[in-house]
C-alpha positions in Angstrom: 7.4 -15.8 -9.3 5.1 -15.1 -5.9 6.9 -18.4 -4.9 10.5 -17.7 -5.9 10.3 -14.2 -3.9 8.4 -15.8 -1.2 11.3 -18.0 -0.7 14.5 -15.9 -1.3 12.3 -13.8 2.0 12.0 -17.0 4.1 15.4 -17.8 3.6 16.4 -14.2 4.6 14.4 -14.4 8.0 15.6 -18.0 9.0 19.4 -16.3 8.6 18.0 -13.4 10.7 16.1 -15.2 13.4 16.2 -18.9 13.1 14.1 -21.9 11.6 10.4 -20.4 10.5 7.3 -22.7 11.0 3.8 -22.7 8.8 0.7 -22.5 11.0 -1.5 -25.7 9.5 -4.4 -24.8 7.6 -2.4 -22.1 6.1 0.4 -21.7 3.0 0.7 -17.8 3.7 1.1 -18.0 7.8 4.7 -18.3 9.6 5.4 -18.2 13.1 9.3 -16.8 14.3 10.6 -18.8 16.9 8.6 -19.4 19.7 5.8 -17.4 19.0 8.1 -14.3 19.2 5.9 -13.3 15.9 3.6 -14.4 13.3 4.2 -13.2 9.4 1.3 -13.0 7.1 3.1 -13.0 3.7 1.0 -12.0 0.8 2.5 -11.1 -2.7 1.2 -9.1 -5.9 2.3 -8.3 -9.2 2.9 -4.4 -10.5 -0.3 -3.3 -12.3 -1.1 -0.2 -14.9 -0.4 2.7 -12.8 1.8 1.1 -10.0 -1.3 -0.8 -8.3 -0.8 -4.1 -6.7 -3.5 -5.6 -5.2 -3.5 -8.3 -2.3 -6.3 -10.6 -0.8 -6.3 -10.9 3.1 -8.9 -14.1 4.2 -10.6 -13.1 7.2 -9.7 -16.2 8.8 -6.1 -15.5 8.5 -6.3 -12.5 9.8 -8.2 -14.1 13.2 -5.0 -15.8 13.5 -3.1 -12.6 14.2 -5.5 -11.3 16.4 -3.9 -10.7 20.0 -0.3 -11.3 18.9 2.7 -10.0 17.9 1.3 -10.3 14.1 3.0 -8.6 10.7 1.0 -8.4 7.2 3.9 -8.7 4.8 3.2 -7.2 1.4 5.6 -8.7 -1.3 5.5 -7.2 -4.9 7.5 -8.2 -7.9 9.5 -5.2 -8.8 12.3 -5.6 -6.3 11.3 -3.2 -3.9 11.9 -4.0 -0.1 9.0 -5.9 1.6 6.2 -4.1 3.7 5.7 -5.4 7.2 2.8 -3.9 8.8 2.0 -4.3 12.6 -1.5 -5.9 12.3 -1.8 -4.3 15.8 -2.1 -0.6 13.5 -4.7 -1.8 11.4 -6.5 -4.7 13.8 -9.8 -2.0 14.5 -10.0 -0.9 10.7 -10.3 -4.6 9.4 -12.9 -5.2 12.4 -15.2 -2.3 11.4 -14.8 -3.6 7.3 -16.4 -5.6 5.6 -14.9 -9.2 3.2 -15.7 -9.5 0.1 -18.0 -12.5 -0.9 -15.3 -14.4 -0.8 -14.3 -13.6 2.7 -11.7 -11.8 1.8 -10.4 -8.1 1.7 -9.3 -6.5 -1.1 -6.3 -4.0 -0.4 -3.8 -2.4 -2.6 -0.8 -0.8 -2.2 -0.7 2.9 -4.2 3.2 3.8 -4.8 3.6 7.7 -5.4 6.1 9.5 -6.2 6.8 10.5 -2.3 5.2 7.5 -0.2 3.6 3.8 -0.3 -0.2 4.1 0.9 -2.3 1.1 1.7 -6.1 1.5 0.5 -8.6 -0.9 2.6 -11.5 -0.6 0.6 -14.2 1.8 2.3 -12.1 2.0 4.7 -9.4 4.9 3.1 -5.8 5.4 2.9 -2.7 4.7 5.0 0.6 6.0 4.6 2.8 2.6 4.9 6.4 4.3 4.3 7.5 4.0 8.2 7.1 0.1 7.4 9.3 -0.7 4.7 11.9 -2.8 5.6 12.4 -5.0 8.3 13.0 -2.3 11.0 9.3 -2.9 12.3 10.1 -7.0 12.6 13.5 -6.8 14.0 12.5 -4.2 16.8 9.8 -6.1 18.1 11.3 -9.6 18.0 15.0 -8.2 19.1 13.7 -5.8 22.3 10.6 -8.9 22.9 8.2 -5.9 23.1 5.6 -3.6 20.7 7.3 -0.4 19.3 7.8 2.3 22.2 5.0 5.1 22.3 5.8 8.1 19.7 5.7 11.5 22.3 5.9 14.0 19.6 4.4 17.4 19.9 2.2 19.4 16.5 4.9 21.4 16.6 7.5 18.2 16.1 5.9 16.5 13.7 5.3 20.0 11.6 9.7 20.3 11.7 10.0 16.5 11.1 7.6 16.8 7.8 9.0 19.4 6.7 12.1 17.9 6.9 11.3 14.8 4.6 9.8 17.3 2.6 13.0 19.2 1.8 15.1 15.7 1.9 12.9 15.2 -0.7 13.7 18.4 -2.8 10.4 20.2 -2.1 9.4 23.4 -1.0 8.2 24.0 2.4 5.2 25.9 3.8 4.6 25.7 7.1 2.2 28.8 8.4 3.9 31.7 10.0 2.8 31.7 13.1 4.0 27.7 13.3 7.0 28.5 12.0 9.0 30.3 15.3 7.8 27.3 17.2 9.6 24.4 14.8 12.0 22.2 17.2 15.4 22.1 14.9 16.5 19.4 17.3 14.5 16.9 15.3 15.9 17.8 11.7 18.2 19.8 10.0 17.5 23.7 9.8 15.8 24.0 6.5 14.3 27.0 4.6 10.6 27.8 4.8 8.6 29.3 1.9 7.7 32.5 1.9 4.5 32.5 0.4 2.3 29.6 -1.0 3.3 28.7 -4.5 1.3 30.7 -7.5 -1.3 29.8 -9.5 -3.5 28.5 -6.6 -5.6 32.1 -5.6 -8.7 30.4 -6.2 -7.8 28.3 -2.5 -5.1 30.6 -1.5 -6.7 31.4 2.1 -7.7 27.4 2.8 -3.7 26.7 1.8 -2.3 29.2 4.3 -3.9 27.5 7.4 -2.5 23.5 6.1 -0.3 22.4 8.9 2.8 21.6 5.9 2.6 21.5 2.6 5.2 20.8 -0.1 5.2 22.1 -3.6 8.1 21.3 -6.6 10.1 24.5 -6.8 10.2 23.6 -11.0 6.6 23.3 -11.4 4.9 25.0 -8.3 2.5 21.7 -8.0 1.5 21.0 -5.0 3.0 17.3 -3.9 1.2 16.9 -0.4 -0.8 18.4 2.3 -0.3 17.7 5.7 -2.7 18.3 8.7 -1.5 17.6 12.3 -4.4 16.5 14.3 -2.9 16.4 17.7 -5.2 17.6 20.1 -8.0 18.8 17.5 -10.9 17.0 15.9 -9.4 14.8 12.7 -13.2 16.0 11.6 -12.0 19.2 11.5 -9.0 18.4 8.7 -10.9 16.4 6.7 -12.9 19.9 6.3 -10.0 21.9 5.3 -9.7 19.2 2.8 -13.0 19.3 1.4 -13.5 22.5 0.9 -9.6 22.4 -1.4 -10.4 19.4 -3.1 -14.4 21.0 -4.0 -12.9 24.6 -5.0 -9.4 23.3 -6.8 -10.1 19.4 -7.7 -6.5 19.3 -9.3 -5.5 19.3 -5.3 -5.2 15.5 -4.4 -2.7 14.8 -2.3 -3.8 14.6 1.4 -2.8 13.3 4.5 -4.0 13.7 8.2 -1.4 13.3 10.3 -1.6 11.9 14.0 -1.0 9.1 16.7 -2.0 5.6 16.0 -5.0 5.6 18.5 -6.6 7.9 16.1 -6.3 5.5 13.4 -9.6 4.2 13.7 -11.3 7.6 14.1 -9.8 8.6 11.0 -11.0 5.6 9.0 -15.0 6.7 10.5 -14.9 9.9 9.6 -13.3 9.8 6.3 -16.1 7.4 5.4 -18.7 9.7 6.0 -21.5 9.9 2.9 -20.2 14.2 2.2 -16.6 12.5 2.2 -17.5 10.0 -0.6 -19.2 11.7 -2.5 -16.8 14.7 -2.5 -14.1 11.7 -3.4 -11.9 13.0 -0.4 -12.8 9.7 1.0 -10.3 8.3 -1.5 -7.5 10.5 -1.8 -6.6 11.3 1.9 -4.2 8.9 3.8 -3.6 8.4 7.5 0.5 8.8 8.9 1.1 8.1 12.1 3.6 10.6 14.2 6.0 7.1 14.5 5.9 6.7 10.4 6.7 10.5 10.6 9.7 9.6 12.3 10.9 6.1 11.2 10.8 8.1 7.1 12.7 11.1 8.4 15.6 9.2 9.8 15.7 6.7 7.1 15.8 9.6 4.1 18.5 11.6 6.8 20.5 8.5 6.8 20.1 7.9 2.7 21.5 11.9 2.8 24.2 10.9 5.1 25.5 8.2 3.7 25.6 9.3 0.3 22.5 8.3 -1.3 19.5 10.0 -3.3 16.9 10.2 -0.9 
């Protein structure tokens, strides 16, 4: 099956932007036109629990190096493909390790809000902003990288709390964030009042948590958010911590900031009292751009008619 939805993709990109051509040496790497991009296609099937997991050789990935490079992640259960500007991830892989086998084991985690893409030792990503083709076309189409993402805190606080209520979640955000929310990046939507109950044990870490979303059925906490714009991603992580050692039902956790940061989050959340916390594994890195790129796609679902 890898093949047969290899191919039905191939056929979809030579429609889109011509003839594709297969760099010798390689079954897995295909460059678009004149070198307007390189595609790294790699394909896995749906394991227990959602997991698929995907080998990346290291000598590939030298091959992207410098250029306007993708990682395409292909599964088998119909969902859209994954292309991921190997730009975004270039540092993380060059601070990791391969396997014995020169390659590095990655998987891609589907929730029940987001795709995350788990580099081993290396942590989480939040991969939602990728799905699609959006990524491929705007970088071939405009013959550049994406723009820069100029959001404030205060931005990418409305624009996640936005997703969070296109999702049909709840929505802290503290009070004294809240009279600065810009409602010219989303809808106006309702804040909570109060955190949800049940959680008094960590009820004065929750309250300082940049956004955090909660089911209105349940009261379980679906994600926490921490905007590190200016401030030390160290600092978040902490927060984190200190939830995840006083309430360990708490696991979903994301720092939230620009993609230069990327690699700063990947060192600190590898730190030995990270690991053995097992923070180290649960948190995921957005970027502000990913922020963006989900809000508008769930605002257009909502638009045009469709569940978000």
């Amino acid at each position: 099956m890898a093949n047969l939805h290899k191919a039905q993709l191939l056929q979809t990109l030579r429609e889109r932007f011509g003839e594709l051509r297969r760099l010798s040496g390689s079954q897995s790497l295909f460059v678009v036109g004149e070198d307007a991009a390189i595609i790294y296609f790699r394909y896995s099937k749906v394991h227990e629990r959602g997991r698929t997991f995907f080998g990346l050789r290291d000598v590939d990935l030298k091959q992207l190096e410098g250029r306007n490079s993708f990682l395409c992640l292909l599964v088998d259960d119909g969902s859209p493909p994954i292309f991921v500007p190997f730009a975004d991830f270039e540092e993380v892989f060059h601070s990791a390790e391969p396997a014995s086998d020169g390659q590095y084991k990655v998987q891609l985690i589907s929730q029940e809000d987001s795709r995350q893409l788990y580099i081993a030792r290396k942590g989480r990503f939040n991969v939602e902003g990728y799905v699609g083709m959006g990524a491929l076309e705007l970088s071939i189409d405009s013959d550049r990288l994406r723009a820069p993402c100029a959001l404030t805190h205060s931005q990418v606080q409305t624009l996640l709390g936005g997703v969070g209520r296109l999702k049909g979640y709840e929505v802290w955000i503290p009070d004294h964030d809240v009279a600065t929310l810009d409602w010219t990046m989303t809808p106006r939507y309702n804040v909570a009042h109060r955190i949800p109950p049940g959680f008094d044990d960590v009820a004065s870490i929750l309250c300082e948590v940049d956004v955090v979303w909660s089911s209105a059925s349940t009261s379980r906490i679906e994600g926490l958010f921490e905007v590190e714009h200016s401030t030390p991603i160290y600092s978040g992580l902490l927060r984190f911590n200190d939830l995840l050692l006083t309430n360990p039902a708490l696991s979903r956790f994301h720092i939230v900031s620009n993609d230069v940061r990327r690699a700063v989050f990947s060192r600190q959340a590898s730190r030995p009292t990270f690991r053995r916390s097992g923070l180290s594994e649960l948190v995921s890195f957005l970027e502000y751009v990913n922020v963006l790129d989900w809000h508008s796609r769930l605002l257009k679902g909502v638009t045009d008619g469709h569940a978000a």
